[in-house]
N, C-alpha and C positions, 0 to 999 in steps of 0.2 A: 504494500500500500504506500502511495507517493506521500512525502508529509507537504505539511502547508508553506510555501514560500512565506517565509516571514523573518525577522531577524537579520542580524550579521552570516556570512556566507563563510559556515564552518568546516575548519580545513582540518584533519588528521594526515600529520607529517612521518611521513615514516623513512628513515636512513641512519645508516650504523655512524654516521657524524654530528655526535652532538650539539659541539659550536655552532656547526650549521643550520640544526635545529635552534637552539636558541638563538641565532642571527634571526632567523625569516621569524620566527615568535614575537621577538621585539618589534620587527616593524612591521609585522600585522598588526601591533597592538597601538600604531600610526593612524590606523585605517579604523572609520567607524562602522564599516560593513563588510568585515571579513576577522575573521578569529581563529588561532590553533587551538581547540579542544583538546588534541592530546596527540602524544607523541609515541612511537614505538622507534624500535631499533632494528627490526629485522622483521619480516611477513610470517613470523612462527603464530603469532596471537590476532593477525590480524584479521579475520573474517569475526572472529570474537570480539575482540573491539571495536568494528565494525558496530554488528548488533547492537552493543552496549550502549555508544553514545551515538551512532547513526548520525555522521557528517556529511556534507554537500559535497565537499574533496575530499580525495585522497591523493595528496601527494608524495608519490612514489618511486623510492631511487632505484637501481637496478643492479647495479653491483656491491649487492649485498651478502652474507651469508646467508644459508635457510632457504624455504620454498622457490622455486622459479616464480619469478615478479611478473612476467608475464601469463602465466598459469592462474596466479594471483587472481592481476589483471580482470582475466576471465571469467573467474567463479565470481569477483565481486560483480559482475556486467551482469551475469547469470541471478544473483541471488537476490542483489539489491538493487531495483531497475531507480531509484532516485538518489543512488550515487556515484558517483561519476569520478572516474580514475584519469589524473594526470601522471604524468608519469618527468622525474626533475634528475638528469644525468649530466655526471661529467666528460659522457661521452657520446659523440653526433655521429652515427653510422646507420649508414643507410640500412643495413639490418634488423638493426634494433627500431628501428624507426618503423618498416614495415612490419615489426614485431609486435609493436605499441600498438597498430593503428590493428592490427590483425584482432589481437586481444580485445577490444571491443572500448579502449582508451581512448579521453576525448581531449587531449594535450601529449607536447612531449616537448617541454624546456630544457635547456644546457644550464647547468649552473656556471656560465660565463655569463648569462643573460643578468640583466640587470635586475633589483626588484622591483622597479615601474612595471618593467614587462610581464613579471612576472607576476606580480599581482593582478594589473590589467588581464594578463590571460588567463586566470584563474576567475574572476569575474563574467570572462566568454563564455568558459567550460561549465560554469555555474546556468549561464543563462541556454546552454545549449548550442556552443559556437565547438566546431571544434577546432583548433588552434594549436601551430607551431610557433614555437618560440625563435626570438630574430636567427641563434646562430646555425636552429635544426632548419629555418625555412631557406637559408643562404642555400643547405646539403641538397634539397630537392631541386628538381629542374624548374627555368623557367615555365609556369602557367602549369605545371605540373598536378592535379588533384590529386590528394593522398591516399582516398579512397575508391579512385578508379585505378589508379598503381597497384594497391593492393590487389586489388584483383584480376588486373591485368596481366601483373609478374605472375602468372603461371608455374613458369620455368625457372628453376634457381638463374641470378644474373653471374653467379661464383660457385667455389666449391661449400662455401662458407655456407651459402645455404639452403645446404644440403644438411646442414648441421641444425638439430632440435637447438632450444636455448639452453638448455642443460647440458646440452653438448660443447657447446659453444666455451659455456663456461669454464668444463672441464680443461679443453684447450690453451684458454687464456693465464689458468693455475699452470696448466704443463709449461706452457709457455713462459712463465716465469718464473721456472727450474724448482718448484714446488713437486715433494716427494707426496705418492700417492697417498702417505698417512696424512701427511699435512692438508691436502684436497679433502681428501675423508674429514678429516676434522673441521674446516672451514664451510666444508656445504652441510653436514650434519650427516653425515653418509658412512657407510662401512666402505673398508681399503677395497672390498671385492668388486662392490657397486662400481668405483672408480673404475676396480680396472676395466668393467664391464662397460662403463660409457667409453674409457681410453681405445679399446678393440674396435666399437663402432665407428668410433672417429678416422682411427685408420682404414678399416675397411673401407666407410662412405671416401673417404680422401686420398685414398689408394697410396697410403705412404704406409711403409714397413718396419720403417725405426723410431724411437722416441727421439733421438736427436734429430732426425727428420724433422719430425711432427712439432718439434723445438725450434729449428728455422721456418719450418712454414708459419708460423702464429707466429712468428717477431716482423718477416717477409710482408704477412698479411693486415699488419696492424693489430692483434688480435691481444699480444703480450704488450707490456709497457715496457720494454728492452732498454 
């Protein structure tokens, strides 16, 4: 059931960087129609907190530990039809982007973006707009719709995606010489899980060694080398 537009345009922030949470908190508390209700650190509680305080936003970082955010994404699109998932990353890839827009998210800002912008498009996404943020709408082509892209990419544009996001992830950990216990630990996963997404990866990517698999995700942009 939708609730009533009424009030400030309440935001639950969710990202494993706290400063940054309490930055964007302070200067929503600028703003007389828009508020952080609450905060999480990682999408393990959030369909739970969700329910609880039932916010207008969600904004949502990506590289995070815990559930896939765009999985996330989805079941909150799914469960909760009058809230509305932005999604707020330090990183603009065309991927992740068709990722967001797949997942049924109605935003996807760069935290290089300004808080003008960002609040502004949070106000959009409030009211039903959906909205890139300045440095993700530079990444798409001119006159580009993001929702007829979506659906028009068919066909992976890379090998990259060919890769689930959990895959992807995986990769990004390999890629920054992260042992499979350490992966295990940081997504919340057993060493075997890993190895089990690492086999996919190579199989979809047709590479044979993990040193391989270590230049291509530095090659690809995928590690932060």
């Amino acid at each position: 059931m939708s609730r009533a537009n009424s009030g400030p345009i309440r935001v639950l922030c969710v990202d494993d960087h706290i400063f940054l949470i309490e930055g964007i908190r302070a200067r929503f508390e600028l703003e007389e129609d828009i508020e952080c209700v609450g905060q999480l650190e990682s999408a393990d509680r959030l369909l739970d907190e969700i329910e609880r305080i039932r916010p207008d936003v969600v904004l949502l970082d990506i590289e995070m530990p815990g559930p896939d955010p765009f999985d996330a994404a989805a079941e909150i699109a799914r469960r909760f039809e009058d809230v509305r998932v932005a999604f707020l990353s330090a990183y603009v890839r065309d991927n992740y982007i068709s990722a967001a827009i797949r997942s049924g998210a109605w935003g996807y800002f760069s935290k290089s973006d300004g808080a003008k912008e960002l609040i502004d498009g949070i106000r959009k996404v409030k009211n039903g707009e959906f909205v890139l943020g300045p440095a993700v709408a530079k990444r798409r082509s001119p006159g580009k719709n993001p929702f007829v892209a979506s659906v028009q990419e068919s066909k992976p544009v890379s090998r990259l995606d060919s890769l689930t996001q959990r895959e992807q992830e995986v990769l990004r950990l390999i890629g920054r010489g992260l042992s499979r216990t350490q992966i295990a630990e940081m997504l919340s996963r057993s060493p075997k899980t890993v190895d089990g997404h690492r086999e996919k990866i190579m199989a979809k990517l047709d590479i044979h060694s993990v040193a391989e698999l270590v230049r291509f995700a530095i090659r690809e942009g995928v590690a932060e080398a």
